[in-house]
C-alpha positions, 0 to 999 in steps of 0.5 A: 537489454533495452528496456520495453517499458521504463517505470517510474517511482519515488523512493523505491528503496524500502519496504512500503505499500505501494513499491510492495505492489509495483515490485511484484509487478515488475518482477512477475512481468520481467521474469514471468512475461519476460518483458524488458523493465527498468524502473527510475527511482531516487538515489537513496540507500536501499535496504538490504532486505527490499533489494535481495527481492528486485529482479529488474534493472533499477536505475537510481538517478533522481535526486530531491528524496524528501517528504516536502515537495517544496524541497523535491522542487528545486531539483526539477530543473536537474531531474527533468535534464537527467530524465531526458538523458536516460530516454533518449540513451534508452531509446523508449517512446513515451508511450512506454513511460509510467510514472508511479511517483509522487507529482512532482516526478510526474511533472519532471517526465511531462516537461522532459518528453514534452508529452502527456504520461501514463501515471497511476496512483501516487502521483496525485492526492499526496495531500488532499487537505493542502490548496496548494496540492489541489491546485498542482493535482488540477494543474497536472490534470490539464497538462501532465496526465494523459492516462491514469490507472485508479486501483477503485472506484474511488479513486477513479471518482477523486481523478474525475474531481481533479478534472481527469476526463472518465475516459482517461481512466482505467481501474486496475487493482494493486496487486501482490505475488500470492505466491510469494507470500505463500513461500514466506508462510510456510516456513513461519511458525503458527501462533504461538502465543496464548490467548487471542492475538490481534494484529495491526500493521502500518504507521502510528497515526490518529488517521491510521485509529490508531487511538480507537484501536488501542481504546477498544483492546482496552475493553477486549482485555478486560473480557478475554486474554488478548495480546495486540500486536503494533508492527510501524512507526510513527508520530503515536510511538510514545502516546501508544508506549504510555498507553500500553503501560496503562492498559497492562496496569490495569489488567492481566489479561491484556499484552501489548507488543510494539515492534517498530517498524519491520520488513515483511519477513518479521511482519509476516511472521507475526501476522501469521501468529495472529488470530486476526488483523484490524485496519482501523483507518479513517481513510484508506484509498486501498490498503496493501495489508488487507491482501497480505492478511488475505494472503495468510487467510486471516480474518480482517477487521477494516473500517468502512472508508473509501476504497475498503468497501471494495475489497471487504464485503462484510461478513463475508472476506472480513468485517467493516466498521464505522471509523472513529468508533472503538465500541464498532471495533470492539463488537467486530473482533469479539464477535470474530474471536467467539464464533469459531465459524467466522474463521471461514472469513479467513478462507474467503478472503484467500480465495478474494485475494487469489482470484482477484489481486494476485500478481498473475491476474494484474500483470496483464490488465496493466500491460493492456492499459500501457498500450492503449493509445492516449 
């Protein structure tokens, strides 16, 4: 079947914040909408657990997978070839290409249709702190992009910095299928562990607060029985093992759990056992985990950053934080694990999610901004 849409995104092989909401997208759209769409990605192996969720053609052609885009860019010349060749055999007008892919991607789909493309969120602001990011997001502003997708309004703000014209720009949240998660939540077991359970999901960073968070379940173990639960990855990984084995020498009231990295069926399982989830970044343009924690009606605790404030509206789907400030973080869990009538946070945050960022809500506002003209 020709496809009516031909999407692109890097790296579609795991489990990671954006492809979580692009895979609900194309799959309610391709199964629900039954419209056509065939998603472009990298040739990487694909993780067994993320492909038994696909139910779209994916067509694996794009090589260069890799974090430098120094590295990425010597594939353009045969990228750009390949894509050119899957456009033409498939038949599609430009005007039915999205690039939800990192800028180089975007660049090989603009030299390959000789066009203007339709992209959203990953494909500018990879490194906000690089001259040389901010000169290609510039130069792809003139020349690459002919409309954008921003999931806020501070994204929306950051592509008009970049030289993006207003008028180019239509905000549409990510998403994710409610409905899914649901599925999933109702075969998970509910808390099991004693005490208060806090839960993080994400990589293991400085800029995650990963250092604050840590810092602030040291002061919550030593007034309650607490278990904090790590669910990712990253640079920290041996910082946070030391600092567990000084937090749990220190008290016998404090527990905490390190899982690595794991797929949503184990990270949701153990969201679902938690009493509360914290997302203590120093920037955030959106967040992924804050509608999955919705999803499960659990109450959130995210720092005041970027695009969060647009999700959260304290004290009313979750509580907001000052970053950097593990004194804040502390006061907000305590507060939401002493007062039992905090709990609706959690029942407000599934109504936010439901009736503002559930797949079913997105999917047509997205189709509508694919076909306005450029």
């Amino acid at each position: 079947m020709t496809p009516e849409y031909l999407i692109f995104a890097s790296n579609f092989n795991k489990w990671a914040g954006p492809n979580n909401h692009l895979l609900d997208l194309c799959n309610y759209l391709h199964t629900k909408l039954s419209i056509s769409v065939s998603l472009v990605t990298h040739n990487a192996h694909v993780d067994s657990d993320f492909a038994k969720w696909i139910r779209f053609p994916t067509l694996p052609i794009l090589e260069g997978s890799s974090p430098s885009l120094k590295a990425r860019l010597a594939f353009a010349p045969t990228n750009t070839l390949k894509i050119k060749k899957t456009i033409r055999s498939l038949n599609i007008p430009p005007n039915r290409i999205f690039v939800n892919a990192s800028i180089d991607t975007l660049f090989e789909t603009h030299w390959a249709t000789r066009t203007k493309i339709a992209t959203g969120y990953n494909a500018l602001h990879n490194n906000p702190d690089s001259f040389l990011s901010e000169k290609l997001d510039r130069f792809a502003a003139k020349t690459a992009v002919g409309r954008i997708l921003a999931h806020t309004e501070y994204m929306k703000t950051s592509h008009m910095k970049i030289g993006i014209k207003e008028d180019k720009i239509k905000i549409i949240p990510h998403c994710i299928d409610v409905s899914r998660i649901e599925k999933l939540a109702g075969n998970l077991p509910k808390k099991t562990r004693s005490g208060s359970v806090i839960f993080y999901g994400g990589r293991l960073t400085r800029e995650k607060g990963i250092t604050e968070l840590l810092d602030s379940f040291q002061q919550i173990s030593q007034l309650t029985s607490s278990t904090l639960v790590l669910s990712g990855s990253g640079p920290l990984e041996k910082w946070v093992l030391e600092k567990k084995k000084s937090i749990e020498r220190k008290t016998k009231k404090g527990k905490v759990f390190c899982l690595g990295w794991q797929p949503p069926k184990i990270l949701l399982k153990k969201m679902n056992e938690a009493d509360i989830v914290v997302l203590p970044s120093y920037n955030e343009s959106f967040g992924i985990i804050l509608l999955e924690a919705m999803a499960l009606k659990k109450p959130i605790v995210a720092t005041r950053v970027e695009g969060i404030p647009e999700i959260i509206t304290d004290h009313v789907n979750g509580i907001l934080v000052s970053p950097r400030n593990s004194q804040d973080l502390t006061e907000a869990i305590l507060e939401l694990l002493n007062n039992p009538n905090m709990k609706k946070i959690g029942f407000n945050g599934y109504e936010t999610v439901k009736n503002r960022y559930d797949v079913s809500r997105v999917a047509t506002r997205f189709l509508d901004f694919m076909d306005e003209p450029d």
